[in-house]
C-alpha positions as a Markdown table, in Angstrom:
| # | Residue | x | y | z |
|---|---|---|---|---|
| 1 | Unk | 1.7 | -40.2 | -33.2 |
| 2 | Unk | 3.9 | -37.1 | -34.5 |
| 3 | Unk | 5.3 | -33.6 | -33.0 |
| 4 | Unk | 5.5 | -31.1 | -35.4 |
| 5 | Unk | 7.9 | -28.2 | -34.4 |
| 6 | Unk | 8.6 | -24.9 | -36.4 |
| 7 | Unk | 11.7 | -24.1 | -35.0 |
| 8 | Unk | 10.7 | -20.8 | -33.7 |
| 9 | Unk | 9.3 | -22.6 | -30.4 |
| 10 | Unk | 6.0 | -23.9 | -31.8 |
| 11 | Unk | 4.6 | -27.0 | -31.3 |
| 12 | Unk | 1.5 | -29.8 | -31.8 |
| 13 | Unk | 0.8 | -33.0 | -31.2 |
| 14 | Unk | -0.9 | -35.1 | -33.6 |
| 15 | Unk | -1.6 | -37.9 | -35.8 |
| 16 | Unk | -0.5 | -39.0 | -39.3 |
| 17 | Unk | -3.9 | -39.8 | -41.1 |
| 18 | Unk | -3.5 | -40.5 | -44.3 |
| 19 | Unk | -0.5 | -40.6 | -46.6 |
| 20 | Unk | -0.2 | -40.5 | -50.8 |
| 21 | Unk | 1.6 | -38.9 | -53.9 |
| 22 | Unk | 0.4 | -35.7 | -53.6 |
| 23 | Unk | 1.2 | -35.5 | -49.9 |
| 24 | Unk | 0.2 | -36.6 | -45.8 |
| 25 | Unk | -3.2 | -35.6 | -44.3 |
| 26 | Unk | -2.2 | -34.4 | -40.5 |
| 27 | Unk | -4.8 | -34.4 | -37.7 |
| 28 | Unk | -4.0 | -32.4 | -34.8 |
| 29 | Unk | -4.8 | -34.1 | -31.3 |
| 30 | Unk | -4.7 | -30.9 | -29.2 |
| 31 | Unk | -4.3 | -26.8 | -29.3 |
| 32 | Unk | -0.9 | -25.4 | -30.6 |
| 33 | Unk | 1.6 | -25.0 | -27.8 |
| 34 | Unk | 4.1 | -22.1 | -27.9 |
| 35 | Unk | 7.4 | -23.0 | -25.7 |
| 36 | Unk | 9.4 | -20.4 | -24.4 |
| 37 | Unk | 13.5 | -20.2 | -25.5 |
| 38 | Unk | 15.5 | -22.1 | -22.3 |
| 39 | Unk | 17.3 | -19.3 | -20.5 |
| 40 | Unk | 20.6 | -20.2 | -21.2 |
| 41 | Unk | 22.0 | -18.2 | -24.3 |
| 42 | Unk | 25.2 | -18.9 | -24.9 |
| 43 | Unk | 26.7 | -17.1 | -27.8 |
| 44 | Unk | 29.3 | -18.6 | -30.1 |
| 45 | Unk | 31.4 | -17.0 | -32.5 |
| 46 | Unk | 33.8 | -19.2 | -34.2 |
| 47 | Unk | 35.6 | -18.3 | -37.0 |
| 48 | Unk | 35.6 | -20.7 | -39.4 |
| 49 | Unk | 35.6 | -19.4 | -42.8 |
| 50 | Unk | 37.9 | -21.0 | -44.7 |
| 51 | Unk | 37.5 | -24.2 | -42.8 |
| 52 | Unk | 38.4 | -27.4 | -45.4 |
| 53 | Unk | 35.7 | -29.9 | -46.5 |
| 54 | Unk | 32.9 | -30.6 | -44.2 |
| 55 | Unk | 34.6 | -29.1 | -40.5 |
| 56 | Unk | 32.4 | -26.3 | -41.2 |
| 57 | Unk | 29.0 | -28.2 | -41.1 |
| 58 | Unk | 30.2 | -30.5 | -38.3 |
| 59 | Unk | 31.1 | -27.6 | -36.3 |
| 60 | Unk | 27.7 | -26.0 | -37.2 |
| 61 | Unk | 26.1 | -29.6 | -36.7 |
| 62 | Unk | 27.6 | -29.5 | -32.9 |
| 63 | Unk | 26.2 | -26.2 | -32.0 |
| 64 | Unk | 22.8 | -26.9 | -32.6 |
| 65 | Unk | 23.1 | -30.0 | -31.1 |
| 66 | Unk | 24.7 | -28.8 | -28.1 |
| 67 | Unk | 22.6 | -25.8 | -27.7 |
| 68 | Unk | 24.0 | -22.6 | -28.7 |
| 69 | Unk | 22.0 | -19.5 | -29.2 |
| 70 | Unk | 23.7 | -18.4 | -31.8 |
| 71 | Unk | 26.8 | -18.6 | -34.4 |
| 72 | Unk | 28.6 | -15.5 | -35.8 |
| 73 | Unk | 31.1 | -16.8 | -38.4 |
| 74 | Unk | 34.4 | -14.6 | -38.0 |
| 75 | Unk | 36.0 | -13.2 | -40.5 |
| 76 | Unk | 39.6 | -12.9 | -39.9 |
| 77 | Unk | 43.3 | -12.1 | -41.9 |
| 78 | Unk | 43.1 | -15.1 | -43.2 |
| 79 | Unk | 39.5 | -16.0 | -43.5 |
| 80 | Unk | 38.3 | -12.6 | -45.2 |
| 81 | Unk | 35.1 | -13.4 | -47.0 |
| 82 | Unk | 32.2 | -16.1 | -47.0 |
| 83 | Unk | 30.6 | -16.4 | -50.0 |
| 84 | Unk | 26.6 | -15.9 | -50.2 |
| 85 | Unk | 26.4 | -19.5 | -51.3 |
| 86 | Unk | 28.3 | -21.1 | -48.5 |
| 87 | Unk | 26.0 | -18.9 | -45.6 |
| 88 | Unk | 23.0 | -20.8 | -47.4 |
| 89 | Unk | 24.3 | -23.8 | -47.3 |
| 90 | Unk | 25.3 | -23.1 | -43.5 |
| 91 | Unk | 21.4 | -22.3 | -43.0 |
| 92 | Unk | 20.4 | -26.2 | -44.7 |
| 93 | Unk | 23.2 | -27.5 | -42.1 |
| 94 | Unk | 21.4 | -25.7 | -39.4 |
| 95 | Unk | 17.6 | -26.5 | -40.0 |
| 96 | Unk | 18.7 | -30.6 | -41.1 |
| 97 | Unk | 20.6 | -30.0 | -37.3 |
| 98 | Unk | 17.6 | -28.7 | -35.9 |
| 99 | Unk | 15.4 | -31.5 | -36.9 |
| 100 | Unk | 17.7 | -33.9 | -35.9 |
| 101 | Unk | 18.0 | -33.4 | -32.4 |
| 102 | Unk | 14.2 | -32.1 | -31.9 |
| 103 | Unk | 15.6 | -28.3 | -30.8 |
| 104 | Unk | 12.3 | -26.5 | -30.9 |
| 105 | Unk | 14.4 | -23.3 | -31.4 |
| 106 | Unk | 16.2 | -22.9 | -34.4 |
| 107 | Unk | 20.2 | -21.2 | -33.8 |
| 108 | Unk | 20.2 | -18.3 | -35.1 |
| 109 | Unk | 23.5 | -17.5 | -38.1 |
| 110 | Unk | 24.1 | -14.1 | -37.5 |
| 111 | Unk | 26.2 | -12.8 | -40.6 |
| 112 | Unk | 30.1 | -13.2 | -40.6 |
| 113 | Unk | 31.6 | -9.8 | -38.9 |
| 114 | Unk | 35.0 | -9.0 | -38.0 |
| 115 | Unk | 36.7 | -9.3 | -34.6 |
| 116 | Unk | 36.1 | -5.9 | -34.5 |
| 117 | Unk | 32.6 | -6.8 | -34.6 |
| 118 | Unk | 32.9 | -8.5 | -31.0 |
| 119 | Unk | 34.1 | -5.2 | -28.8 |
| 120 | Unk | 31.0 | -4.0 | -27.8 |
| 121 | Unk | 29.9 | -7.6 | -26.9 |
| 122 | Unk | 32.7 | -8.1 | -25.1 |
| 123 | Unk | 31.8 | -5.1 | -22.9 |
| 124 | Unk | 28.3 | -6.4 | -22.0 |
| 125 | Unk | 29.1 | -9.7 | -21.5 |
| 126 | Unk | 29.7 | -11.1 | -18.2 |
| 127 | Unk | 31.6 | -14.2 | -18.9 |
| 128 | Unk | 33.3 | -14.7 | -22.0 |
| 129 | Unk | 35.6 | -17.6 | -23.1 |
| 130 | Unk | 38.3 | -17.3 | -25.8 |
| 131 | Unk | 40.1 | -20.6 | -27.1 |
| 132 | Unk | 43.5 | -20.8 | -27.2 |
| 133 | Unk | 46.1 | -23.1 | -28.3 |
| 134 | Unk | 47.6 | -24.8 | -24.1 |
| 135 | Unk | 44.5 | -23.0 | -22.1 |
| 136 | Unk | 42.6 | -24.5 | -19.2 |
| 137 | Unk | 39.7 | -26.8 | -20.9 |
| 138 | Unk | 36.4 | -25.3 | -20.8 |
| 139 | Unk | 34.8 | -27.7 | -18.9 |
| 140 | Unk | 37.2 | -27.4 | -15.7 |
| 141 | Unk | 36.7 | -23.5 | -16.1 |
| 142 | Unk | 33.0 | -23.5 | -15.9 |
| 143 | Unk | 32.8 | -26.0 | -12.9 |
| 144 | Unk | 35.1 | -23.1 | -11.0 |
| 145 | Unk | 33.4 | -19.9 | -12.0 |
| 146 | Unk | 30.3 | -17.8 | -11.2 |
| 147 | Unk | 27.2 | -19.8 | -13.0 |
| 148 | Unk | 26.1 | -17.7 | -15.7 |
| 149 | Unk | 22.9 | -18.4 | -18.0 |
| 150 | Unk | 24.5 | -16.7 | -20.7 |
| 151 | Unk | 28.1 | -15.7 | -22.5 |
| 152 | Unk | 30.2 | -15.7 | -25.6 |
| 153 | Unk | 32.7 | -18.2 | -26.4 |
| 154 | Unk | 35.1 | -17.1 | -29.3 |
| 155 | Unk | 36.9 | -20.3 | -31.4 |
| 156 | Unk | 39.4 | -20.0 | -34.2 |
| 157 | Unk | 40.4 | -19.4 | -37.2 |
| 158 | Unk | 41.9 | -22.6 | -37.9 |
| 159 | Unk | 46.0 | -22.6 | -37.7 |
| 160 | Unk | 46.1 | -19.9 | -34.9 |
């Protein structure tokens, strides 16, 4: 017995019948089901551009797995560009997350934009979390404030 997911919220049960070189035969057991997105969207923009090695796919890695809606990379002073190669590769880190921990809805990488970028998000959001170097942990914030389903939580750049 399998579930096959599409990342988009679809998903079917089924059966693994037959498997060789040129590929699996699949028999599903019931209709497709369409889930709907969970109502909490929190959206993350971290900026992260010039992060060293792998921090970058970890932190990606760790939003999926922990649920965020979406990641906006930031491009900051002194992270100004993101090359077209490394967004794809933050896409691969992204579906290989998805998979991994069986999120039927895929986070969405929204491109890299610039603080300035985050204004008018600002405005409309009702609870927004920026992290600083000596704040208040997140975690004892939330347990103290309004419960929201949604927000944006701003991280970075790495060195201040």
């Amino acid at each position: 017995m399998i579930e096959l997911f599409n990342g988009k919220g679809g998903l079917i049960e089924g059966c693994i019948e037959r498997i060789d070189r040129t590929g699996l035969d699949f028999v599903a057991l019931e209709d497709p089901k369409l889930v709907p997105p969970l109502s909490t969207k929190w959206h993350v923009f971290a900026a992260f551009g010039t992060l060293k090695g792998d921090r970058a796919d970890w932190l990606l890695e760790k939003c999926t797995e922990l649920g965020a809606h979406s990641v906006t990379p930031l491009l900051t002073e002194r992270s100004p560009s993101i090359s077209e190669n490394r967004v794809d590769r933050f896409r691969r880190v992204i579906l290989a997350a998805t998979k991994q921990s069986q999120r039927l809805h895929e986070m969405i990488l929204n491109p890299p934009t610039k603080i300035v970028g985050l204004l008018p998000l600002l405005a409309q959001s009702k609870l927004s979390f920026l992290a600083t170097a000596g704040a208040t942990p997140v975690v004892s914030v939330l347990t103290s404030s309004r419960k929201e389903s949604s927000g944006l939580m701003i991280v970075g750049p790495e060195g201040g």
